[in-house]
C-alpha positions in Angstrom: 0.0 0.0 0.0 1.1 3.8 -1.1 0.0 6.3 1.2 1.0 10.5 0.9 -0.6 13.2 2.4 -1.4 16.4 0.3 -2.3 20.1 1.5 -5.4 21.4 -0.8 -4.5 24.8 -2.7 -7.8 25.2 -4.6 -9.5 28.2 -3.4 -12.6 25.8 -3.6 -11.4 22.7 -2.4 -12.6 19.7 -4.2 -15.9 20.5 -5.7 -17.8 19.3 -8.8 -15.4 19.9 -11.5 -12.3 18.6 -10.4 -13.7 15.7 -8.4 -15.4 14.5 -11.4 -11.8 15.0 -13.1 -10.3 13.5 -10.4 -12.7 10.2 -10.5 -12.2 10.0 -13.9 -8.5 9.6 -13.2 -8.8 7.1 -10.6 -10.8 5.2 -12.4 -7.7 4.3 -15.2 -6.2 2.0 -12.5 -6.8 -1.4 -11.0 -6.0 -0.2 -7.6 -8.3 0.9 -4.9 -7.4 4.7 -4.2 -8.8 6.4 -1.0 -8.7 9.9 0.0 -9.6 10.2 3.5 -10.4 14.0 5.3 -10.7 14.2 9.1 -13.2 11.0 10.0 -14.4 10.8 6.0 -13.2 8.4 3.3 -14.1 8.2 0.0 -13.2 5.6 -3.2 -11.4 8.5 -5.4 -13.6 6.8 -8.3 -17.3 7.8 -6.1 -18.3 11.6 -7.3 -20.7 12.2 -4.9 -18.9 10.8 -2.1 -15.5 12.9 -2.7 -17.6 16.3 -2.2 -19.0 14.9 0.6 -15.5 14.9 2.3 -16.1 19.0 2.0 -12.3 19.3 1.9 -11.6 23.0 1.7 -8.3 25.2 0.4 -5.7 24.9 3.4 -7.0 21.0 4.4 -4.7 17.8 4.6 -6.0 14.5 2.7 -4.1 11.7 3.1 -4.5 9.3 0.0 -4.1 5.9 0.1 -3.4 3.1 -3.0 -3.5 -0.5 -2.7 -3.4 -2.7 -5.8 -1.3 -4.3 -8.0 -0.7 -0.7 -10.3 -0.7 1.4 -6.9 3.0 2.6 -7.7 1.9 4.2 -10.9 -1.4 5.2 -9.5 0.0 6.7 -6.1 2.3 8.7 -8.9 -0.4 9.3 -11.4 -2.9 10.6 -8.5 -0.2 12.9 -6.5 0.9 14.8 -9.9 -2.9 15.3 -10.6 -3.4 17.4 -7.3 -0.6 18.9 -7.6 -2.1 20.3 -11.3 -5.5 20.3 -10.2 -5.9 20.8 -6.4 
């Protein structure tokens, strides 16, 4: 398993747009991805369940990759927050 932690610099956190970007990322991978806020978790590849997380501009998510691509993934997910988020 591939875990990092990653500080949000979107003024609007991760809302519609760019979770739905985000999903669509995670979903080119075998391995589970998880982004977990505070008490909340949320399968990267669930929409509705990312903006539930209500992470904010400033807030820490750790993400978490298990699977058998989870080196690439981990990689592929942390350089599209970075671009994104």
């Amino acid at each position: 398993m591939k875990e990092f932690k990653y500080t949000l610099t979107d003024p609007v956190g991760i809302h519609a747009r760019p979770a739905g970007v985000l999903a669509k990322e995670a979903k080119k991978y075998t391995s589970v991805i998880t982004i977990t806020k505070g008490e909340k978790s949320a399968k990267a590849t669930a929409l509705m369940k990312l903006m539930g997380l209500g992470a904010k501009q400033g807030d820490e998510i750790t993400v978490q990759v298990e699977g058998d691509d989870e080196e690439t993934a981990a990689a592929a997910i942390e350089q599209f927050l970075k671009d994104n988020m």
